[in-house]
C-alpha positions as CSV (number, residue, x, y, z in Angstrom):
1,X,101.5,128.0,132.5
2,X,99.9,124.2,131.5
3,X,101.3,121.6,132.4
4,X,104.2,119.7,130.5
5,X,103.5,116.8,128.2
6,X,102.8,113.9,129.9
7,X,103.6,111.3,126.8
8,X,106.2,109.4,127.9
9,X,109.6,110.6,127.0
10,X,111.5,108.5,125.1
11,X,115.2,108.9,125.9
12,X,118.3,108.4,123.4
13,X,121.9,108.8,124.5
14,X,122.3,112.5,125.0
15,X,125.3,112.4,126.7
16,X,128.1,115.2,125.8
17,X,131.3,116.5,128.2
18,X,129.8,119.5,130.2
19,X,132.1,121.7,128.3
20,X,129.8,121.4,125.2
21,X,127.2,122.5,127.3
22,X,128.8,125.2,128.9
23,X,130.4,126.7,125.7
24,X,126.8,126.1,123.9
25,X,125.0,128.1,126.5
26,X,127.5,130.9,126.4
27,X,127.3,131.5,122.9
28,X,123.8,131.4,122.9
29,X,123.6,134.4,125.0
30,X,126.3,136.5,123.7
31,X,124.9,135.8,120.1
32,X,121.4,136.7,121.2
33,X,122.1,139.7,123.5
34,X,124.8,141.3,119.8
35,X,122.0,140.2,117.7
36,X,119.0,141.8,119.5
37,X,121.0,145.0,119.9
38,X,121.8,145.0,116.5
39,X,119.0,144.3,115.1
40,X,116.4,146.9,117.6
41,X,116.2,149.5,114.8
42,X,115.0,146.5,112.0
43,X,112.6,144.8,114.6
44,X,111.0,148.4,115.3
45,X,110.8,149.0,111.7
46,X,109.0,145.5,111.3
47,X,106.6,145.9,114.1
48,X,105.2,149.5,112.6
49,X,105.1,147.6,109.2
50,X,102.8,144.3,110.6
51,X,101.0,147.1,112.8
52,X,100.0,149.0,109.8
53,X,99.7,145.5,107.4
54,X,97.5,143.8,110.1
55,X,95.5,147.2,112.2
56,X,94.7,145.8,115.9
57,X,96.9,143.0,115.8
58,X,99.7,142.7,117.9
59,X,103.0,142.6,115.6
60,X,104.4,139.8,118.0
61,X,102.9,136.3,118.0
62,X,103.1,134.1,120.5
63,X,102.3,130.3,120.5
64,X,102.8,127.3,123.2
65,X,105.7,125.4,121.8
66,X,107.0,121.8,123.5
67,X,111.1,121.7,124.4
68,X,113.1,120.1,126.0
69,X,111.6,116.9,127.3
70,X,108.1,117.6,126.6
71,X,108.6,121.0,128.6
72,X,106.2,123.9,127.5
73,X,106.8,127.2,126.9
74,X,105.6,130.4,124.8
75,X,107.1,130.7,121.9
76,X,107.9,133.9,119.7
77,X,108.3,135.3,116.4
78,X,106.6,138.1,114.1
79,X,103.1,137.7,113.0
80,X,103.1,136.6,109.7
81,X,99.2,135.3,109.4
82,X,96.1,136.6,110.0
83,X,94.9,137.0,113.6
84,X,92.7,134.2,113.4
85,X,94.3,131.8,111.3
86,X,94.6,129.1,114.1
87,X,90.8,129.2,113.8
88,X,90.8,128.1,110.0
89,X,93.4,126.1,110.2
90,X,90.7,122.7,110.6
91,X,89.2,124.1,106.8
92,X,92.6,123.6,105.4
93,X,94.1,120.2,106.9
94,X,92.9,118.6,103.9
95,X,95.1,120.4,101.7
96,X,98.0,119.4,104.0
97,X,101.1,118.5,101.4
98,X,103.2,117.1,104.6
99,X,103.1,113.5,106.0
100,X,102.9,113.0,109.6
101,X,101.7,115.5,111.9
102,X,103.1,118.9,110.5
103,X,100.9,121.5,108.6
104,X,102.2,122.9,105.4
105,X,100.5,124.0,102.2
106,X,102.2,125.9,99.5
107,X,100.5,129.1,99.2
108,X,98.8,129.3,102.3
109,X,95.9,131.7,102.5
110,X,96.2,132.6,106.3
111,X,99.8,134.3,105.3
112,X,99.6,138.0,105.0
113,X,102.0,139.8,102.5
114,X,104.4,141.4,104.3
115,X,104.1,137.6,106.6
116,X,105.5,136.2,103.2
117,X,108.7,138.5,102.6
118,X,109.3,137.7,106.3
119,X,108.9,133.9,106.3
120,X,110.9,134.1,102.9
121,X,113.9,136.0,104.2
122,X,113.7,134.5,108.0
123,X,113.3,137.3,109.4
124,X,110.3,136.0,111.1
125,X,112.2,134.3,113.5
126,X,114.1,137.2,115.5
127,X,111.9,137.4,118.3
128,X,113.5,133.6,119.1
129,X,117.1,135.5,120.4
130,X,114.5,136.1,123.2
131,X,114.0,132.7,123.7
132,X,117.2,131.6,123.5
133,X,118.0,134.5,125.9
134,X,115.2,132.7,128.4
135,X,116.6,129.6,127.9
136,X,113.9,127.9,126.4
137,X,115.9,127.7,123.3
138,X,119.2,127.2,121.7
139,X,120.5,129.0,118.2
140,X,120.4,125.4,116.8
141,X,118.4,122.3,117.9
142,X,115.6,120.7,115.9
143,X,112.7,123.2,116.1
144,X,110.4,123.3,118.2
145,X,106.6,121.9,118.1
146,X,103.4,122.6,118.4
147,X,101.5,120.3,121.2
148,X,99.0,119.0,118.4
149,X,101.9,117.6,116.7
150,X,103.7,116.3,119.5
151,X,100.4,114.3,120.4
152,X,100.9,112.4,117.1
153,X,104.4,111.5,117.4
154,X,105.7,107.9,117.6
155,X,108.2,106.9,119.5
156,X,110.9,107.3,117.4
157,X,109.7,110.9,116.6
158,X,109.7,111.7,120.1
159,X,113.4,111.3,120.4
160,X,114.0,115.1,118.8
161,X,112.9,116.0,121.9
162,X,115.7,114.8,123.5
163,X,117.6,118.0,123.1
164,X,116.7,121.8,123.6
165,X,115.1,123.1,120.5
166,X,116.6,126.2,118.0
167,X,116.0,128.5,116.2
168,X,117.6,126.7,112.8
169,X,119.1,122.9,112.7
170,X,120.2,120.7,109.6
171,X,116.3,120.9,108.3
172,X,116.7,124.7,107.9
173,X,119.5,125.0,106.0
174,X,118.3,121.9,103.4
175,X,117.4,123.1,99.7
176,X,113.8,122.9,98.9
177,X,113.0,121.7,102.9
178,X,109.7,121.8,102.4
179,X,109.5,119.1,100.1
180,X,111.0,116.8,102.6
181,X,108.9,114.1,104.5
182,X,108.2,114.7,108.4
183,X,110.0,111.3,108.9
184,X,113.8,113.0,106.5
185,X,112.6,115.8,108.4
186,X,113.4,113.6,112.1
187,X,116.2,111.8,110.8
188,X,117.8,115.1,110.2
189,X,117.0,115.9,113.7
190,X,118.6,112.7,115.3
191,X,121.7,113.4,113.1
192,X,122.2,116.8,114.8
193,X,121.4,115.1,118.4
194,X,123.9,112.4,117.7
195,X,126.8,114.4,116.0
196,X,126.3,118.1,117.9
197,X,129.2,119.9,119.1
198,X,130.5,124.0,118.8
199,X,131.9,123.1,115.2
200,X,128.8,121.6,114.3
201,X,126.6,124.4,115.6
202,X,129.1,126.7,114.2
203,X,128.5,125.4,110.7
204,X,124.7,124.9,110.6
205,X,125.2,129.1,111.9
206,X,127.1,129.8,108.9
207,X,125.2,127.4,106.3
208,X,121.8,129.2,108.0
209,X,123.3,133.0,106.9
210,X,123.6,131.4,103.7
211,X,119.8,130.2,103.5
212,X,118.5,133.6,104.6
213,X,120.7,135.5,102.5
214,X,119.6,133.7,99.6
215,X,115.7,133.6,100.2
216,X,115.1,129.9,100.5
217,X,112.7,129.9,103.2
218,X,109.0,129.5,102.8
């Protein structure tokens, strides 16, 4: 695997009593292991439906992410794009409706159609339990970037690395999120880093169910 990001780290106070982190780590991998058995049949039934959506491509996509720290690490969740869409992604930056280093366009053309219902209902993002699992990644934490976007961070921005990123955080679970600048988009972030505990995770968790249940993804 490459190297970790060797930006300097900018640190903020992330100190919390070790039971936090014990009790955090614990729920993240009896959550994961119930939700990947429970969920086997529906992520079987999603692969065939990618595999036969998108022939020769694998139903899986995986993608260098940057955690904790600047740490690397492969990152993974159902394809919902074209197999070459990191490839056309320089035709489109000029239609980029977000400030700052994220990429997002409404309607983006690289999005298959079963990649919209998935990104719509957040379904997408089950192959994370794995990483949460592995221990790259927590059920909530500010999610994590891509290495482009990390080499245009300020210093301020780098402090949502401070933390191990999740699969959903306050950003998630914010009505229309998308239309939120990069910089609300941080501030949310640092909120979660500075006010984290099980009762806060436990309520982003519930407020995420919400979310999903009511289609407000992408």
């Amino acid at each position: 695997m490459a190297k970790n990001v060797k930006e300097p780290f900018i640190e903020v106070n992330t100190e919390k009593k070790s039971g936090y982190s014990f009790w955090k780590r614990f729920f993240d991998v009896v959550l994961s292991v119930i939700a990947i058995v429970m969920l086997s049949v529906p992520i079987l039934v999603i692969s065939l439906i990618i595999i036969i959506d998108s022939p020769g491509a694998s139903p899986i996509f995986v993608q260098e992410r940057i955690g904790f720290k600047g740490k690397k690490f492969r990152f993974y969740k159902f394809r919902t794009m074209i197999p070459n869409a990191d490839h056309k992604l320089e035709e489109l930056l000029h239609k980029n409706e977000m400030e700052g280093p994220v990429f997002k366009i409404k309607d983006d053309p690289r999005i298959t159609r079963v990649g919209r219902f998935l990104r719509k209902t957040g379904l997408d993002e089950i192959p994370q339990f794995w990483n949460v699992l592995r221990g790259d990644m927590s059920l909530v934490g500010p999610r994590p970037p891509l290495l482009r976007e990390v080499e245009q961070y300020t210093e301020h921005q780098h402090k949502r690395l401070a933390v191990i990123p999740g699969i959903t955080c306050y950003w998630q679970i914010q009505p229309q999120r998308n239309s939120l600048s990069f910089d609300e988009w941080v501030e949310l972030d640092l909120k979660y880093i500075r006010e984290r505990s099980i009762k806060t995770d436990i309520t982003i968790l519930f407020k995420t169910i919400g979310a999903v249940c009511g289609m407000e993804g992408e």
